[in-house]
C-alpha positions in Angstrom: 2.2 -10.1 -40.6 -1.2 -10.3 -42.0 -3.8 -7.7 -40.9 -7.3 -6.2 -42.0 -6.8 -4.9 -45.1 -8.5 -1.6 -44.4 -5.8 -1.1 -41.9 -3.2 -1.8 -43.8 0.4 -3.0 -41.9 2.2 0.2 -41.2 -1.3 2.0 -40.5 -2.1 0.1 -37.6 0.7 0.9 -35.1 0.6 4.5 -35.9 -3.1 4.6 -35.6 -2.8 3.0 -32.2 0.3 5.0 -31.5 -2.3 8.3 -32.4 -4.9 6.2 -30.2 -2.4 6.2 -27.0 -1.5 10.5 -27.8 -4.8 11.3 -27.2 -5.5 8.5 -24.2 -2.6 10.3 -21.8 -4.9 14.0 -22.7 -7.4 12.6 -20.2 -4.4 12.9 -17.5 -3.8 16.3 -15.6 -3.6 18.5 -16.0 -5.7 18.6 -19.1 -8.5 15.8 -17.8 -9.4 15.4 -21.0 -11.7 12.7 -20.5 -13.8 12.4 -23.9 -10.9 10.8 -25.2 -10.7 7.8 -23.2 -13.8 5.6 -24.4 -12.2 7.2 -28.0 -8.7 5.8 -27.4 -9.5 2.6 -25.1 -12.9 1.3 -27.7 -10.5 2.4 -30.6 -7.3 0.4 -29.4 -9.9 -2.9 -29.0 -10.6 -2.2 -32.3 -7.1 -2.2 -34.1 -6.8 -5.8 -31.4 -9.7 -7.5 -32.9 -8.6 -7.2 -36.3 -5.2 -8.7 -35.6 -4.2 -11.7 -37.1 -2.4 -13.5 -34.5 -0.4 -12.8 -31.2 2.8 -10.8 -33.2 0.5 -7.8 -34.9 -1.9 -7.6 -31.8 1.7 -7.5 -29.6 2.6 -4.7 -32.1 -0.5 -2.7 -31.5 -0.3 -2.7 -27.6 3.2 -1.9 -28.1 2.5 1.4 -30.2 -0.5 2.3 -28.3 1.8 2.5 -24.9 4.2 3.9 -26.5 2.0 7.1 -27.8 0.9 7.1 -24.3 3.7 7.0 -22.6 5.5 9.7 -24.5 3.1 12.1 -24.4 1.8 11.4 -20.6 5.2 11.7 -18.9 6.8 14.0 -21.3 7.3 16.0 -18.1 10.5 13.5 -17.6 12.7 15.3 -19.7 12.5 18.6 -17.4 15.2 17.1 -14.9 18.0 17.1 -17.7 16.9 21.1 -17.9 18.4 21.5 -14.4 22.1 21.7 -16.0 21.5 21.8 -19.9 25.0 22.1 -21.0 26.1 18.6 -19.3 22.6 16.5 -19.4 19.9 18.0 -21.7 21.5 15.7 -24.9 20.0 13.1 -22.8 16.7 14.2 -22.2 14.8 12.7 -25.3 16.7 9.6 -24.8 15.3 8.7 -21.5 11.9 9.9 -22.6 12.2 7.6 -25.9 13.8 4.9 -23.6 11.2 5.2 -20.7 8.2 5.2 -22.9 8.9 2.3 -25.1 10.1 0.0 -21.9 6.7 0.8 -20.4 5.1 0.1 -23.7 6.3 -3.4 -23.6 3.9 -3.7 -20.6 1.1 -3.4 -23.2 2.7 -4.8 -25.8 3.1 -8.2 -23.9 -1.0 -7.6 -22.5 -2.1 -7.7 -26.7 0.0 -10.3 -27.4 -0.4 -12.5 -24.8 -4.7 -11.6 -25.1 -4.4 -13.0 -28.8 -2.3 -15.6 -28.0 -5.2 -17.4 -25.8 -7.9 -16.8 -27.9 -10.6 -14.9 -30.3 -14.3 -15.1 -30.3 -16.4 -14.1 -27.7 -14.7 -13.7 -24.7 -11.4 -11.4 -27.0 -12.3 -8.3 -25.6 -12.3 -10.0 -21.8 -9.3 -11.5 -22.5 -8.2 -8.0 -23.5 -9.0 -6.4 -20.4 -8.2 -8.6 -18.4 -4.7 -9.0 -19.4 -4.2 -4.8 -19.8 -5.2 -4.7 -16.3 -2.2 -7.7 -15.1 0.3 -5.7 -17.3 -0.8 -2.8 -15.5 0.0 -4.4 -12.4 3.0 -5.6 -13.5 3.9 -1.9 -14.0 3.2 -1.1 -10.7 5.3 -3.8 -8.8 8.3 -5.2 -11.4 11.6 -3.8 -11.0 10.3 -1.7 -7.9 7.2 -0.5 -10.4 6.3 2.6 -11.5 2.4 3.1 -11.6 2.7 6.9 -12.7 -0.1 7.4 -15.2 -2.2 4.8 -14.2 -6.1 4.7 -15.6 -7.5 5.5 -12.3 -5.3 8.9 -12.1 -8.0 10.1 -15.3 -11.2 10.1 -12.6 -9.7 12.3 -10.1 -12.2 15.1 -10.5 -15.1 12.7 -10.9 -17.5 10.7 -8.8 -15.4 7.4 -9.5 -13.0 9.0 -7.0 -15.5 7.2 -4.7 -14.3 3.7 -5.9 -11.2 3.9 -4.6 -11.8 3.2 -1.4 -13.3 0.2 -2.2 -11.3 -1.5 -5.7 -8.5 1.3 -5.6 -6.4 2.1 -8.4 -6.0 -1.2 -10.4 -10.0 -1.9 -9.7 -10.8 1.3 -11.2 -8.8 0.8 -14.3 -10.5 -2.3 -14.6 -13.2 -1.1 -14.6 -12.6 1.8 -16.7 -10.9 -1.0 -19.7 -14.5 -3.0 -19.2 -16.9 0.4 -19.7 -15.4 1.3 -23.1 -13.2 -1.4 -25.1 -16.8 -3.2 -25.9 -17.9 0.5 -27.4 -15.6 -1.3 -30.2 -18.6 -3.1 -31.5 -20.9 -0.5 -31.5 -21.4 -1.3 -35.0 -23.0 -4.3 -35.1 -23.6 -5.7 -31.0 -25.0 -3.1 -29.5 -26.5 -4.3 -26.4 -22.8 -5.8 -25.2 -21.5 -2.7 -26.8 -23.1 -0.5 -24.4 -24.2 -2.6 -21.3 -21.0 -2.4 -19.4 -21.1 1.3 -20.0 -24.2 1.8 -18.5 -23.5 -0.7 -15.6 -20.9 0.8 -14.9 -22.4 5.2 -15.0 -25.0 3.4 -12.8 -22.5 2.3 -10.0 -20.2 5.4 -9.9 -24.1 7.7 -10.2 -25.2 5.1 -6.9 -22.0 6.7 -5.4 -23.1 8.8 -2.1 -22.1 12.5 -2.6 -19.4 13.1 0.1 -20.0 15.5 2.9 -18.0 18.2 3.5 -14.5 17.0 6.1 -14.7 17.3 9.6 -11.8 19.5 11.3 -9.8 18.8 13.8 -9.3 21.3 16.3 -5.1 21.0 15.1 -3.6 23.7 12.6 -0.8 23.4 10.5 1.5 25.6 8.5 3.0 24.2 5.1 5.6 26.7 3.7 6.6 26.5 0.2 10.0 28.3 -0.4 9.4 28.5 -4.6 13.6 27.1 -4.4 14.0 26.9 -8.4 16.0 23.7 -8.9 18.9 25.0 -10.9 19.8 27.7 -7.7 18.4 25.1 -5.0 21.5 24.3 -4.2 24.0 26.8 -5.7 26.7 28.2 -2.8 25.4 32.1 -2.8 21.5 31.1 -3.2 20.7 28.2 -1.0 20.6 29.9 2.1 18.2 32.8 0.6 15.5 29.5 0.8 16.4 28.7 4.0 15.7 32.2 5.0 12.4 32.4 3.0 11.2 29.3 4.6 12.1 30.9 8.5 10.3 33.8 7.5 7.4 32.1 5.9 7.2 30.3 9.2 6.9 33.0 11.6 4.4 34.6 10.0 1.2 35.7 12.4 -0.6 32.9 13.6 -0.7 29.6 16.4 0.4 26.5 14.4 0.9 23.7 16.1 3.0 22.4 13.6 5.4 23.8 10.8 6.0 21.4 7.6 8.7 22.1 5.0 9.3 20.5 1.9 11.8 17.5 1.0 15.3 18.6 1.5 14.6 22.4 2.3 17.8 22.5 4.5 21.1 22.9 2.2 23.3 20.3 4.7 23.7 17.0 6.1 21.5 17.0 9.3 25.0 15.6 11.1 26.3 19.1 11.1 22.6 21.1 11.7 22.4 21.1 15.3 22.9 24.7 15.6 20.7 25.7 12.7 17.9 24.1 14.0 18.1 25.5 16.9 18.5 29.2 15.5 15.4 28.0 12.6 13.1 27.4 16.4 14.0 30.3 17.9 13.4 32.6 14.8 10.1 30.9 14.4 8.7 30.9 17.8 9.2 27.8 19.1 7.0 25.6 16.8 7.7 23.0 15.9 9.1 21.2 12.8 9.0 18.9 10.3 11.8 19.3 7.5 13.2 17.2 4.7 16.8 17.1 5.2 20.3 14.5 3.8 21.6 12.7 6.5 25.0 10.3 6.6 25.9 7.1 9.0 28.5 4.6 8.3 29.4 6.3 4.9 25.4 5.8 3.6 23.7 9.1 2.8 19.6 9.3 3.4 16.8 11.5 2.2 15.2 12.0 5.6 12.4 14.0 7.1 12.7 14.9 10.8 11.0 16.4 13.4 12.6 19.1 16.3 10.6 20.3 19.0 10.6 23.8 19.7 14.3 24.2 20.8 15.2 22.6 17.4 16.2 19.4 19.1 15.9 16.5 17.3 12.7 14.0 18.1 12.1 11.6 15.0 13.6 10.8 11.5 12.4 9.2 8.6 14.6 7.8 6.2 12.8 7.3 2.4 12.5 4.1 1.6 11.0 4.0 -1.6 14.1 5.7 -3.9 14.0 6.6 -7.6 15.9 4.1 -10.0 18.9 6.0 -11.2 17.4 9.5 -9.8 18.1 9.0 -6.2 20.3 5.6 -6.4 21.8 3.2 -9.3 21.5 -0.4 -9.2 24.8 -2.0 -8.1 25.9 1.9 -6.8 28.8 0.8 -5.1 30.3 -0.8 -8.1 28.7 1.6 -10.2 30.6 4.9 -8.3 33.8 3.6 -9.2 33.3 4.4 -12.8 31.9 8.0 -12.0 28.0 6.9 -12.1 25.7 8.2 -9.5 21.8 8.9 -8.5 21.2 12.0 -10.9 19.6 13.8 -7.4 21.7 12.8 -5.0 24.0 16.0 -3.4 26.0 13.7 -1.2 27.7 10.7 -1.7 27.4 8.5 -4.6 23.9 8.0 -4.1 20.7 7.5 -1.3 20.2 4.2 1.0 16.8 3.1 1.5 15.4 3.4 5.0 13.3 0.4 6.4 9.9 2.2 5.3 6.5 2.1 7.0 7.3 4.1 10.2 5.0 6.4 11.4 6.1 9.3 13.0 4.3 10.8 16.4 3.7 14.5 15.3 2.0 17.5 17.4 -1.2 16.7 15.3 -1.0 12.7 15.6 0.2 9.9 14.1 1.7 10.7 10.6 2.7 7.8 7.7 5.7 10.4 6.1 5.8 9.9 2.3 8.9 11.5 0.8 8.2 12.2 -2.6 8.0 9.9 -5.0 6.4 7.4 -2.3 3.1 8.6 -3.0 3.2 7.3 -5.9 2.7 3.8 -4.6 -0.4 2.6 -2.8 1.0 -0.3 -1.9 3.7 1.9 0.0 0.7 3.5 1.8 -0.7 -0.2 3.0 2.4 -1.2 4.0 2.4 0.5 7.2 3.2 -1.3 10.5 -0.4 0.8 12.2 -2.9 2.7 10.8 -2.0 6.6 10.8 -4.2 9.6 11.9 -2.9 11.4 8.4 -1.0 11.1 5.6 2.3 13.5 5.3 4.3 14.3 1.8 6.9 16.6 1.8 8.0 16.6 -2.0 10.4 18.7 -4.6 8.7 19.0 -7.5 11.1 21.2 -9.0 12.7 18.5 -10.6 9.2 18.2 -12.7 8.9 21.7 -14.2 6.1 23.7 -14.7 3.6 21.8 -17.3 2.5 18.6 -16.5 4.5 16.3 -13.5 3.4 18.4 -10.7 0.0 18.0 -11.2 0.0 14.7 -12.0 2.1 14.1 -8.7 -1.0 15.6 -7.0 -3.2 13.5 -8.0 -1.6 10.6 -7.3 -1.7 12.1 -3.6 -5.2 12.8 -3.7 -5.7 9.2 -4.5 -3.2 7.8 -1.9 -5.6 9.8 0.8 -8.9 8.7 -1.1 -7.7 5.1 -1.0 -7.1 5.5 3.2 -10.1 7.5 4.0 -6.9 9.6 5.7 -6.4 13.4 5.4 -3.0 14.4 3.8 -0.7 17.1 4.1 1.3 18.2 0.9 4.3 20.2 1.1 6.3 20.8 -1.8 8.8 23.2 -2.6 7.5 24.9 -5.9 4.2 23.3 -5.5 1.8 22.2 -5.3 1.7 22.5 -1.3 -2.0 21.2 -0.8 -4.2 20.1 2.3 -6.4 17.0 1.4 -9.0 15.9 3.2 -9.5 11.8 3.4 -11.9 12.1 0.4 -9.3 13.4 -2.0 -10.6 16.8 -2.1 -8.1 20.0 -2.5 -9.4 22.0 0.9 -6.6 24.5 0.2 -4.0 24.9 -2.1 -1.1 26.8 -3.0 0.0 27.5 -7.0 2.4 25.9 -9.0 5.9 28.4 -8.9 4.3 30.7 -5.8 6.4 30.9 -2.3 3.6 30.7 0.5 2.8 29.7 3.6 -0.5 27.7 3.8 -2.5 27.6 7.0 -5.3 25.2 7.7 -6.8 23.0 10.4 -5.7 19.0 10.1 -9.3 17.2 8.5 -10.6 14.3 10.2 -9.9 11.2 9.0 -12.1 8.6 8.3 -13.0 4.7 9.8 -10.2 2.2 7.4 -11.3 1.4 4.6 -11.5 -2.0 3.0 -9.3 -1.0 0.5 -6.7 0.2 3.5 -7.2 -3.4 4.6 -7.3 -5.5 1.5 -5.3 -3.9 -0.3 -4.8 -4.8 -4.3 -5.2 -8.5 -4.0 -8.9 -8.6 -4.3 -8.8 -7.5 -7.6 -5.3 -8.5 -8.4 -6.3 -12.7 -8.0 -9.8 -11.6 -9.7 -8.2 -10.7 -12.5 -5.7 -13.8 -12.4 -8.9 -16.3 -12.1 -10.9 -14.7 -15.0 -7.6 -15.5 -17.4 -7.4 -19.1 -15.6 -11.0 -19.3 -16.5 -10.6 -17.9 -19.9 -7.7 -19.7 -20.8 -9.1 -23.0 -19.5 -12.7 -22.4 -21.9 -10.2 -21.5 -24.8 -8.4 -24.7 -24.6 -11.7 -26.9 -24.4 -12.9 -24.9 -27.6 -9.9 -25.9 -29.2 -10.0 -29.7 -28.5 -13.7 -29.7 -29.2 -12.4 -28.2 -32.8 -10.4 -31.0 -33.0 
């Protein structure tokens, strides 16, 4: 492996591996963002001066892998939850997680040097990063946590995503500062797309404030610490806190509890529910609840009516790999292995997805979860909603970073739409979002609350809502057809 010599070979990963430590600061909730055109014009840097597809592989692979660890270092609180039997494996998975992501990148800088250098490397670098970030998103039922468009959420390039959505604003975001790499000595291409691209998001119309319906809505957020969430002589103390919380003073039309806020299998809840309505007035209520049929065991949301009688269920469709289910689980259960969340059975079943649910406020797309974390989730649904609706436990994700950044990923899920959402999780944070990402009202992180607010209006669809990530999923795929194809004339020219 040859590289520049003022790199030297061993101090170019860990420079890139420093490079992708300070990229994941500009997530939340620290929103560093001076170190993105730092870490992103610095990474092209270390590419350029790669000698070949094996080094430049090597430095997408270290850079990914500082990112990575650092961004979702919030994946080792789970393991916390019962230290004596899992916390040994805590900076395994974190180790594990981080450097299979990083093989994303890895593949992206390899793959970029692979086709070709001169003029159009740093292209070819983008546009590659931005195909391995889709690949993240969608492969092996994706995981698009800590994508580049999560770093804008408190800026006016939230105003892209209706538009280019996620993957079209980290485009973009690769295009703005990996030419800042030749500052030096190309100025004008160093700083061009930069100054194209401040221009579009500064052309960005301010939002105006969100129109209310004339609809309210109570989210109650129990504060159910994970490690007692379930324990016999605790559980139904959040179950009580949650009744109480809901029949506070005040005319909701609607009470919304968090993901699995009852401590039983909705088969045998009949008379709770009923005894929950009556304590609460009569509203009523959506609840995340476990349900069983035919031996599977769901992570549901359902809605009673003000006798507590059941009306609609959602089963989650969207599970977490080896959190909620484990590939093969039937097999698997035999030898003792199950989903690390799962409270009944051996593990979750998917539901069908994409159902909407016909609450007192409107249409509702329920998101259990970790399905906010997928846009293409959101677009999958068989009509267009009047809201969005997450009911989440964010216990499992401590106190430092995962919440937030599970909050963001909402905001941009109702961005996206042009849809209002309503958040309620059981720590927090329990949020109501209006359908230009905004925070109209919040609760804090490790508070119990009840939040009361009228439903925003949501917005006309947006082309995003319509088009999806293809537009700039095939742009990217013809700009590397196009590349590729220019590279491979240059060659036999050469020759």
């Amino acid at each position: 492996m040859r590289v520049d010599a003022r790199i030297g070979k061993l101090g170019a990963p860990l420079a890139a591996f420093g490079l992708g430590a300070l990229l994941s600061l500009a997530l939340a909730p620290w929103h560093h963002l001076w170190g993105v055109p730092l870490a992103v014009s610095g990474a092209a840097w270390l590419y350029l001066r790669c000698r070949g597809a094996r080094p430049a592989a090597l430095i997408g692979w270290a850079l990914g892998l500082g990112y990575f660890t650092f961004g979702l270092s919030w994946i080792i609180e789970p393991f916390q939850i019962d230290a004596e039997r899992y916390a040994w494996m805590a900076p395994f998975a974190l180790i594990f997680l981080a450097a299979g992501l990083a093989l994303f990148w890895g593949a992206a800088f390899g793959l970029a040097a692979k086709l070709g250098r001169g003029r159009t490397s740093l292209l070819l670098l983008c546009t590659c990063w931005s195909l391995a970030e889709f690949a993240r998103a969608y492969v092996l039922t994706g995981f698009p946590w800590a994508g580049f468009g999560q770093f804008w959420i408190e800026t006016r390039a939230v105003g892209l995503l209706p538009w280019i959505g996620p993957h079209g604003l980290a485009l973009l975001t690769l295009l703005a500062f990996a030419p800042l790499s030749q500052i030096g000595h190309r100025r004008l291409f160093a700083l061009a797309p930069l100054a194209a691209s401040a221009l579009l998001v500064l052309a960005l119309p301010e939002p105006p404030e969100a129109a209310l319906s004339d609809k309210q809505v109570r989210l109650v957020q129990p504060n159910a610490p994970q490690a007692e969430k379930w324990h016999p002589q605790k559980r139904w103390v959040f179950v009580r806190r949650a009744v109480e919380l809901s029949a506070a003073p005040g005319d909701p039309d609607l009470v919304i509890w968090p993901e699995t806020t009852l401590p039983l299998l909705l088969n045998d809840a009949g008379a709770t529910l009923a005894q929950i309505a009556q304590a609460t007035g009569g509203v009523p209520l959506l609840t995340g609840i476990q349900r069983e049929e035919a031996g599977r065991y769901y992570n549901s949301a359902i809605l009673t009516d003000g006798r507590g009688a059941l009306r609609q269920t959602y089963d989650k469709a969207h599970l977490v790999p080896f959190g909620e289910y484990v590939p093969f689980g039937d097999f698997m259960a035999r030898f003792g292995i199950h989903g690390f969340a799962s409270q009944a059975g051996a593990g979750y079943s998917a539901g069908p997805g994409g159902q909407l649910l016909d609450l007192p406020l409107g249409r509702a797309l329920p998101l259990i979860c970790y399905e906010a974390v997928f846009p293409q989730d959101v677009n999958a649904a068989k009509a267009r909603p009047d809201m969005l609706v997450q009911i989440t436990n964010d216990a499992w994700f401590g106190t430092r970073s995962g919440p937030y950044q599970h909050l963001v990923q909402a905001r941009m899920r109702a961005a996206e739409q042009g849809l209002s959402m309503l958040r309620a999780a059981n720590t927090g944070i329990t949020a109501i979002i209006d359908p230009y990402g905004r925070v109209l009202q919040s609760l804090p992180l490790g508070q119990s609350g009840a939040l009361d607010g009228a439903l925003p209006l949501s917005l006309p669809p947006t082309f995003y809502s319509k088009s999806g990530d293809w537009p700039v999923f095939l742009f990217c795929l013809a700009l590397l057809l196009a590349l590729g194809l220019r590279q491979g004339r240059n060659m036999a020219d050469r020759s």
